[in-house]
FIKOL-235977 format. One line per field, with one value per residue (C-alpha): residue in one letter; x, y, z; residue number from 1. Coordinates in steps of 0.001 Angstrom, whole numbers. Layout:
<nodes>
residu: c(A,...) $
xx: c(X,...) $
yy: c(Y,...) $
zz: c(Z,...) $
num: c(NUM,...) $
</nodes>
This chain:
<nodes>
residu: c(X,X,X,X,X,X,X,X,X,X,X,X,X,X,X,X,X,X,X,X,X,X,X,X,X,X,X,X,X,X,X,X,X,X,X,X,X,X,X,X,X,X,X,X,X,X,X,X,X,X,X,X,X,X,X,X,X,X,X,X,X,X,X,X,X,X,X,X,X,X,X,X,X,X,X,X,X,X,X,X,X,X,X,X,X,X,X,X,X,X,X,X,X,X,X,X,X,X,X,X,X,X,X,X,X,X,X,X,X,X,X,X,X,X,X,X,X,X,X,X,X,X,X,X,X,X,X,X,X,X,X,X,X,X,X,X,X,X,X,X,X,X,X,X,X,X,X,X,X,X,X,X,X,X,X,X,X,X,X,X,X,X,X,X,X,X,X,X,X,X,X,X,X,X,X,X,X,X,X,X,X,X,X,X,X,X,X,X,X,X,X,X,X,X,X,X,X,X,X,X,X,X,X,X,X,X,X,X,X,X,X,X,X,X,X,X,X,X,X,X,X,X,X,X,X,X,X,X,X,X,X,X,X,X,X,X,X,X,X) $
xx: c(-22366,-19698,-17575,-14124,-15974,-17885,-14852,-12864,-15834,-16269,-12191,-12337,-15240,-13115,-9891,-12061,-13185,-10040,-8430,-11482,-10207,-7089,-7605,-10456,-9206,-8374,-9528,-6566,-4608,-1031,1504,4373,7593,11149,11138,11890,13006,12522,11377,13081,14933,16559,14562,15512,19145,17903,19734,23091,23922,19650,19496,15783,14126,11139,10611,7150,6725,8148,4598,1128,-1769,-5255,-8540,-10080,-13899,-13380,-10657,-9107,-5184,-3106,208,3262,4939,7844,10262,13640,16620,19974,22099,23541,21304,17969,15126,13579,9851,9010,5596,5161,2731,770,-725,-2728,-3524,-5315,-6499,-4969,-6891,-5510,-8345,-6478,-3303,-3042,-2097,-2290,-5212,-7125,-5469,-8336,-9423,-8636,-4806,-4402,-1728,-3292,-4157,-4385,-7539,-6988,-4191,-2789,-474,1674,3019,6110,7655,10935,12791,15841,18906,19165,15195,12655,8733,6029,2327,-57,-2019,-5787,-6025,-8146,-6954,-9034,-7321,-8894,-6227,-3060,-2376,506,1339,3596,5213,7389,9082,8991,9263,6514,5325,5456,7810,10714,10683,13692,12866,10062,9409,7135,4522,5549,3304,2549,1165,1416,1817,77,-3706,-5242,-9246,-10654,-8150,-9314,-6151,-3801,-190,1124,4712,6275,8144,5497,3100,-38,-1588,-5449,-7961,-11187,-14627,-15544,-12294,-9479,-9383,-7706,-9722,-10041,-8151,-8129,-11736,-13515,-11424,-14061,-16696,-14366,-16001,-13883,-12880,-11319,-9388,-8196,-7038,-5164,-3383,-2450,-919,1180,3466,1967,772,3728,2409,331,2840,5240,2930,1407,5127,8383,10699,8127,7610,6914,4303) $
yy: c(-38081,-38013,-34273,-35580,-36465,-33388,-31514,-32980,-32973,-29140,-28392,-30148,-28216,-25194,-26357,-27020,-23652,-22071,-23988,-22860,-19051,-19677,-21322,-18865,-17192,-13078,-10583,-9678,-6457,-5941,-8904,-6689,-8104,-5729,-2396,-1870,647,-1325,875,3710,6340,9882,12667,16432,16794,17244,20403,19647,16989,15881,12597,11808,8332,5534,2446,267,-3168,-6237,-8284,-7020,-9317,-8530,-9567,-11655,-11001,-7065,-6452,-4492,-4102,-1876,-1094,1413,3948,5568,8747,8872,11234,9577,12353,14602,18048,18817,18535,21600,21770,18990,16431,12942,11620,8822,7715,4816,2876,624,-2284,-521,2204,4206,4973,6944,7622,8615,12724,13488,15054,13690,14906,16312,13984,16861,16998,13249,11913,10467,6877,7374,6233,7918,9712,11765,14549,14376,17780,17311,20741,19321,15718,15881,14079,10791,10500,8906,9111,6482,6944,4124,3624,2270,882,-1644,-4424,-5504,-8928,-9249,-6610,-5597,-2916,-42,2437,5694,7480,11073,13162,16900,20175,21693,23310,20331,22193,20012,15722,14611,11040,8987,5090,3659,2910,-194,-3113,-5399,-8735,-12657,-15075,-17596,-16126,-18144,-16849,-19783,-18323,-16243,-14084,-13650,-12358,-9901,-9319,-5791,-5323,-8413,-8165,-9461,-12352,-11395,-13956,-14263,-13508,-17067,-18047,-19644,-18772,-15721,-12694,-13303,-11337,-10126,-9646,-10560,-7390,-5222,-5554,-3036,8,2358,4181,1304,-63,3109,3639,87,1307,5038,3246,678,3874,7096,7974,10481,12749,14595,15304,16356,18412,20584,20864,20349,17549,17193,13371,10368,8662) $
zz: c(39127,41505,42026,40684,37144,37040,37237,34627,32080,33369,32752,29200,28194,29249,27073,24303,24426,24917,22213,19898,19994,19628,16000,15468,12134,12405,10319,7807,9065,7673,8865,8052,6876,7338,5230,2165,112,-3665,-6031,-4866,-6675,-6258,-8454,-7880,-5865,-2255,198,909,3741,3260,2260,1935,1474,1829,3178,2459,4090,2358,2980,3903,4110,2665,3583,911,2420,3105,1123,3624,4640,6151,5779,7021,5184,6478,5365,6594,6598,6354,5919,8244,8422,8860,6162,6753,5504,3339,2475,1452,-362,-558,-3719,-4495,-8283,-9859,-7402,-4322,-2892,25,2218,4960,6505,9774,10626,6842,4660,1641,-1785,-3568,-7121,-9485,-7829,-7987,-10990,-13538,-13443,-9500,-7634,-4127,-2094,679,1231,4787,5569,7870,9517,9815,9845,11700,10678,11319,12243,10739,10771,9994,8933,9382,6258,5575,2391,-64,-1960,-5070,-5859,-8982,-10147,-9849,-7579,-6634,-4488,-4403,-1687,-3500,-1057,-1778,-1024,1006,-2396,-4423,-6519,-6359,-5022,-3578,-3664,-5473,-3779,-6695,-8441,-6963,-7661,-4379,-5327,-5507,-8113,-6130,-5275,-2691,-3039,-488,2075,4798,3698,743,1622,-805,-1414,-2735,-6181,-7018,-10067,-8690,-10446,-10553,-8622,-11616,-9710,-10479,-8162,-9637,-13085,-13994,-15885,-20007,-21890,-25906,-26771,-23707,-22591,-24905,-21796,-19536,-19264,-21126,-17948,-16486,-19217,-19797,-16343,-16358,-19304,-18044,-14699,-16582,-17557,-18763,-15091,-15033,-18020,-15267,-12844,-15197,-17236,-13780,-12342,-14601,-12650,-9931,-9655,-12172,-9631) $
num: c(1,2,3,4,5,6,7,8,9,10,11,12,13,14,15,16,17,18,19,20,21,22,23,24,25,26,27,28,29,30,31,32,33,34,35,36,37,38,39,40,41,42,43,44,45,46,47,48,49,50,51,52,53,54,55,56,57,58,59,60,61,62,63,64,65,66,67,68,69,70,71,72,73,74,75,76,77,78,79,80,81,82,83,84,85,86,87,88,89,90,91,92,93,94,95,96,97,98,99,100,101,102,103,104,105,106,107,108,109,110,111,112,113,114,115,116,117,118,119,120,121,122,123,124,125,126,127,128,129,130,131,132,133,134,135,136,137,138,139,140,141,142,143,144,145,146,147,148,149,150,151,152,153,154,155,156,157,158,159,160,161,162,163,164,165,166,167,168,169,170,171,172,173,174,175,176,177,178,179,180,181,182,183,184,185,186,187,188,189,190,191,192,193,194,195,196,197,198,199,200,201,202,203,204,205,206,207,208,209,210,211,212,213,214,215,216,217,218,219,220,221,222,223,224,225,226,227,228,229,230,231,232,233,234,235,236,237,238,239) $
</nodes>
């Protein structure tokens, strides 16, 4: 075989390699449209010239093998003096569970709100005016339910939230389960992929074979999950 053919057969082997990782598919990690604050709303009436708020991705993408996504969650001040001492949380419910978020500490299971599956508390000594901070956040997607997060601002104490982003749903209407990934959008109610694939879960009687636990839960997060907050700390938070 003569030198000139052994090198092209040698550089198309290498292009076919090449071209193989490039199509090779990537394990789902968030593919983050611009912020958002939807969902957001003013609770307690922050410190004068403090102008607290949230911002959550517009789109994440979860990994329909793992389950796994990640997302960022970030508090601002817009006004014009400093926060002083404050913490955001960040609260996860029903199919979203927030595994962790980076710099913060694990809220323990008897603190969480009710209907809650998982959260953390972010303790932040001060947020300047103007400034902004972001947390990276670890969290599980169960597609086969729909799923919310939470991010109140408060006072150091808890006592008092100056600004409450959620429960805001992030979901699709359009599951894709033979996807290596399904894009969720926030403010979206998510359309639950069936274990069997396409089909979406039964409802009415076949809903009898939840454990209690779990129905229960699904019900307490569709709009009751503020009884505990308000119950522990008057005007606290409705997350």
């Amino acid at each position: 075989m003569s030198s000139r053919r052994m090198t092209t057969i040698a550089g198309s082997l290498v292009t076919a390699a090449f071209s193989t990782v490039m199509i090779f598919p990537v394990t789902a990690s968030a593919d983050e449209g611009p912020a958002s604050s939807k969902g957001g709303k003013a609770v307690d009436e922050a410190p004068a010239g403090v102008e607290l708020t949230t911002t959550l991705p517009e789109t994440i993408s979860v990994d329909n093998s793992s389950q796994k996504t990640d997302l960022t969650a970030t508090v601002k001040n817009d006004g014009s003096k400093d926060s002083g001492k404050i913490r955001l949380l960040v609260v996860g419910f029903d199919g979203m569970t927030v595994k962790n978020v980076q710099g913060c500490s694990p809220i323990e299971e008897k603190d969480l709100p009710e209907g809650s599956n998982s959260g953390f508390a972010c303790p932040i000594d001060n947020l300047a005016a103007g400034k902004s901070k972001s947390y990276a956040v670890d969290a599980t997607f169960d597609l086969k339910k729909a799923g919310k997060i939470c991010l109140p601002v408060q006072t150091s104490d808890g006592k008092k939230t100056f600004w409450q982003q959620g429960p805001v749903p992030f979901g699709t209407t359009n599951p894709s389960p033979n996807a290596p990934a399904t894009p969720l959008l926030l403010g979206t109610d998510n359309k639950p992929v069936a274990p069997g694939g396409d089909e979406l879960p039964k409802t009415g009687v076949g809903r009898d074979l939840l454990p209690l636990g779990a129905a229960g839960a699904s019900l307490m997060a569709a709009g009751v999950a503020g009884l505990w907050w308000s119950q522990r700390r008057p005007r606290r938070t409705t997350c």
